[in-house]
C-alpha positions as CSV (number, residue, x, y, z in Angstrom):
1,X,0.0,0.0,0.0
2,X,1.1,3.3,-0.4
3,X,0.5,5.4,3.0
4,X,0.6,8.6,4.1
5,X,1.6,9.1,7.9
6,X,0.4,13.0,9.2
7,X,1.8,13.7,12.9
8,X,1.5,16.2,15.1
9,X,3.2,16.6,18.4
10,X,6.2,19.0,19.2
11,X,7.8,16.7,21.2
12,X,10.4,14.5,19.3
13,X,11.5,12.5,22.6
14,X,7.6,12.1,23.3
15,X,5.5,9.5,23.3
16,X,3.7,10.1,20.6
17,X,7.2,9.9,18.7
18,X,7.7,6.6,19.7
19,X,4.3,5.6,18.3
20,X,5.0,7.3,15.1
21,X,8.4,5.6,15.0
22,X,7.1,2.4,15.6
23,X,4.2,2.9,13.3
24,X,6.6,3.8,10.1
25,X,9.3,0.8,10.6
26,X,6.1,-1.5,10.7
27,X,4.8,-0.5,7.5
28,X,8.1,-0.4,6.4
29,X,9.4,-3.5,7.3
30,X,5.5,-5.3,5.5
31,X,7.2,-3.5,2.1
32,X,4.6,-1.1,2.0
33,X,5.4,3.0,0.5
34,X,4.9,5.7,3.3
35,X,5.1,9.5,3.5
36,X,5.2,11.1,6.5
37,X,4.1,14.6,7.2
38,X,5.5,15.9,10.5
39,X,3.7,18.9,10.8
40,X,5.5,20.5,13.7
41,X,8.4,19.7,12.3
42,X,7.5,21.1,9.2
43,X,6.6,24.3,10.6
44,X,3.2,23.7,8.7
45,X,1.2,26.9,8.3
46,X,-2.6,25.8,9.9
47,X,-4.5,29.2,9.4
48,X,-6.0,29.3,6.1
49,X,-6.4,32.7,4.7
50,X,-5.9,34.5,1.3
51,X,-2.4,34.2,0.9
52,X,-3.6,30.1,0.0
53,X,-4.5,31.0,-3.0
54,X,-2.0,32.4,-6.0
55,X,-4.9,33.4,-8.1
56,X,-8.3,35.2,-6.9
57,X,-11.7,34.7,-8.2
58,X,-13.0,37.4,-6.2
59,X,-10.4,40.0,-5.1
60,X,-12.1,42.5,-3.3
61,X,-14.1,39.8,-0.9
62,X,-12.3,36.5,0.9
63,X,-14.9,34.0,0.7
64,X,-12.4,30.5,1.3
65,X,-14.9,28.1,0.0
66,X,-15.8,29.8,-3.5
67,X,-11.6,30.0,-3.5
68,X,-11.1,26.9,-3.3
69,X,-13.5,25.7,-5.6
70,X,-11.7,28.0,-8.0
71,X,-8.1,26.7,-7.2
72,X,-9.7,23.1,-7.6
73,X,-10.2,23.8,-11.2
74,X,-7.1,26.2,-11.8
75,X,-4.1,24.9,-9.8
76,X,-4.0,28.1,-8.0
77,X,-3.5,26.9,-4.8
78,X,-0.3,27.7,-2.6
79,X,2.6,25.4,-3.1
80,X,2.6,24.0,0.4
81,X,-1.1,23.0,0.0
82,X,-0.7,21.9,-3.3
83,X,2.9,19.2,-1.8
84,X,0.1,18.0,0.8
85,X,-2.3,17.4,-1.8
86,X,0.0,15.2,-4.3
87,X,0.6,13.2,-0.9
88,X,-2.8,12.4,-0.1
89,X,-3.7,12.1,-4.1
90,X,-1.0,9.6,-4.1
91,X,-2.2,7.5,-0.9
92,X,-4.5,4.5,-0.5
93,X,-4.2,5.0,3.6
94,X,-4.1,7.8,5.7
95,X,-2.7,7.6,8.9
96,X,-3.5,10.7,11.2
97,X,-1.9,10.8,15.0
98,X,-2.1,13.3,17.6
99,X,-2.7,13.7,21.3
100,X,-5.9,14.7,22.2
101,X,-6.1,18.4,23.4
102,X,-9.8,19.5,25.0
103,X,-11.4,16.2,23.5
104,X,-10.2,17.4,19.8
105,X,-7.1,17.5,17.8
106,X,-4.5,20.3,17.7
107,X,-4.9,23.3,16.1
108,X,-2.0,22.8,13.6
109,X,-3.3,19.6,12.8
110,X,-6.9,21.2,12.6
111,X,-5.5,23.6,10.2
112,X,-3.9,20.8,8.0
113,X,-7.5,19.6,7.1
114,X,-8.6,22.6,6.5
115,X,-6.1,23.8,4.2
116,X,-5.5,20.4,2.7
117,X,-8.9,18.9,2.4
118,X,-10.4,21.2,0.9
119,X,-13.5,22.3,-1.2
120,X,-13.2,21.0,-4.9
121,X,-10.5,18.4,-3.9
122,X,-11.9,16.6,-0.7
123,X,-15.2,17.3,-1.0
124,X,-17.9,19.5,-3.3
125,X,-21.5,20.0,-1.9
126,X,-22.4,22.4,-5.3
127,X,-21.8,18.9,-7.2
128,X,-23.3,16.7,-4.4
129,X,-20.1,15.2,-3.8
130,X,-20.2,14.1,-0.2
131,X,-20.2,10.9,1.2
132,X,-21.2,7.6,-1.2
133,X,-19.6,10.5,-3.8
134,X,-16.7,11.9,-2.0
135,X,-13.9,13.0,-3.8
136,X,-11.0,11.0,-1.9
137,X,-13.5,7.4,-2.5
138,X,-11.2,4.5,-2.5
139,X,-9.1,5.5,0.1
140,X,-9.0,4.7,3.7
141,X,-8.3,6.6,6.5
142,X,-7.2,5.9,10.4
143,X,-7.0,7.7,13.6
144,X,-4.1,7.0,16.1
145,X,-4.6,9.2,19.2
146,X,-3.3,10.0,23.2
147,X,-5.0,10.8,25.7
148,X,-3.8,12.1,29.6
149,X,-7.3,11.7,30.7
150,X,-8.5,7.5,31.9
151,X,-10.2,5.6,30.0
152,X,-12.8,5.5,32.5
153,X,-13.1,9.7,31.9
154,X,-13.7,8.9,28.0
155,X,-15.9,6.5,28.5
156,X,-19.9,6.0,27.8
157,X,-20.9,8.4,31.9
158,X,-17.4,9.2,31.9
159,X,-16.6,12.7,33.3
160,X,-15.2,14.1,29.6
161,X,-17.8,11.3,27.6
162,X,-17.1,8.3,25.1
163,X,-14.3,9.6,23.3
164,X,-14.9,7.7,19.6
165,X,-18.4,9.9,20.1
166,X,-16.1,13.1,20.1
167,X,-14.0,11.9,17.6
168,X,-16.6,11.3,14.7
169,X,-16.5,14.8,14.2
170,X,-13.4,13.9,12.0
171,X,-13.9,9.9,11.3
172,X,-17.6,10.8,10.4
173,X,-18.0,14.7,9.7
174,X,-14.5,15.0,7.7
175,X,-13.4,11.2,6.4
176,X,-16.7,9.6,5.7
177,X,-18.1,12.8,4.2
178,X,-15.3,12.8,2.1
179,X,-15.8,9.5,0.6
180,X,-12.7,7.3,2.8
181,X,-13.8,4.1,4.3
182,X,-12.7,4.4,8.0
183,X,-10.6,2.2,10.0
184,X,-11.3,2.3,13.7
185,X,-9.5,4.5,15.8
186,X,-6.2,3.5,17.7
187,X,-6.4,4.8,21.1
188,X,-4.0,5.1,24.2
189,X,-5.5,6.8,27.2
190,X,-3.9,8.1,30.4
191,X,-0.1,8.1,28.5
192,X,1.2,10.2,31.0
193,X,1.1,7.6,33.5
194,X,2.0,5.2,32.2
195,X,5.3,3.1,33.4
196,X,7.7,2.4,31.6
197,X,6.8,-1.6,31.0
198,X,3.3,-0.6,30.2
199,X,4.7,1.6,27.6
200,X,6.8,-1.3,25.8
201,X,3.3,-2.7,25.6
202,X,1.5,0.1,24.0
203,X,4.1,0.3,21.5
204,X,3.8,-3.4,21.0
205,X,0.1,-2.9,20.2
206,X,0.2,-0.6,17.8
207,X,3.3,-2.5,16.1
208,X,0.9,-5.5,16.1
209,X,-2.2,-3.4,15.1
210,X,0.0,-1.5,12.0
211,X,1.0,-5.2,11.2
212,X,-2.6,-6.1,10.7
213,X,-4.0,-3.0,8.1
């Protein structure tokens, strides 16, 4: 398979680095193609605004959706979009990790999607192409994620709630509107605690779940 990896967390002695390590010599090491975007270490640029764009369809007025639908048809999207965009063109499987930050994803990682998968090239609602007709159908996507909070906290009564629930504003609301099948979602919870034996094991798990795609 060919497979694009998209990280985010600063921390390149972290856990989370450890996972992604482990993650890209397992995929590796099965002969498969990967790409990783590290987007901290990238310095990725997550606030979408004009400067996105090369060519306007409407100079005086921003509106980013009709934009976008314009650069979908013209090319005139910025070159850093455009790198991210042969990536995920290219892929079968995306792999997205990050720790979890007020139930959600971080903002850089936040801004990746919206810059990346955007109208005209994720997605077009004008064309009714959401869904059964996304533009990325065909490919698959995954969701490998930390938390600090228990299990127990993201849970069905938990104090924060059932934390697949939270995340199918992107599995559901971004991937599955968008077409990709999606793979269920890799979790780790309480990662801060955990000793140093337990974290062998974690590492083993997703070895052995990466193994298994």
């Amino acid at each position: 398979m060919k497979i694009l990896y998209v990280y985010a967390h600063p921390e390149p002695t972290s856990f989370n680095a450890a996972l992604k390590n482990t993650a890209l010599a397992a995929l590796k090491e099965k002969g498969n193609e990967v790409r990783l975007s590290d987007l901290y270490a990238m310095n990725f640029n997550p606030v979408l605004n004009a400067g996105d764009f090369t060519e306007r369809k409407k100079p005086d007025i921003f509106k980013p959706f009709l934009e976008a639908i314009h650069a979908s048809k013209t090319g005139a999207f910025a070159p850093d979009i455009k790198e991210e965009m042969e990536k995920v063109k290219w892929a079968d499987l995306l792999i997205v990790q990050f720790p979890i930050y007020f139930t959600s994803m971080p903002a850089i990682m936040k801004g990746w999607i919206d810059r990346v998968l955007a109208p005209g090239f994720g997605f077009n609602p004008i064309t009714s192409s959401a869904y059964e007709t996304g533009l990325l159908k065909g490919k698959t996507a995954m969701i490998a994620t930390t938390t600090g909070a228990s299990k127990e906290w993201y849970s069905e009564g938990g104090a924060h709630g059932d934390l697949n629930k939270h995340l199918e504003s992107v599995t559901h609301c971004i991937f599955e509107y968008m077409g990709m099948k999606v793979l269920p979602s890799h979790i780790i919870y309480e990662v801060s605690s955990l000793s140093k034996e337990k974290g062998a094991e974690e590492l083993d798990k997703y070895r052995n779940r990466i193994f298994e795609l």
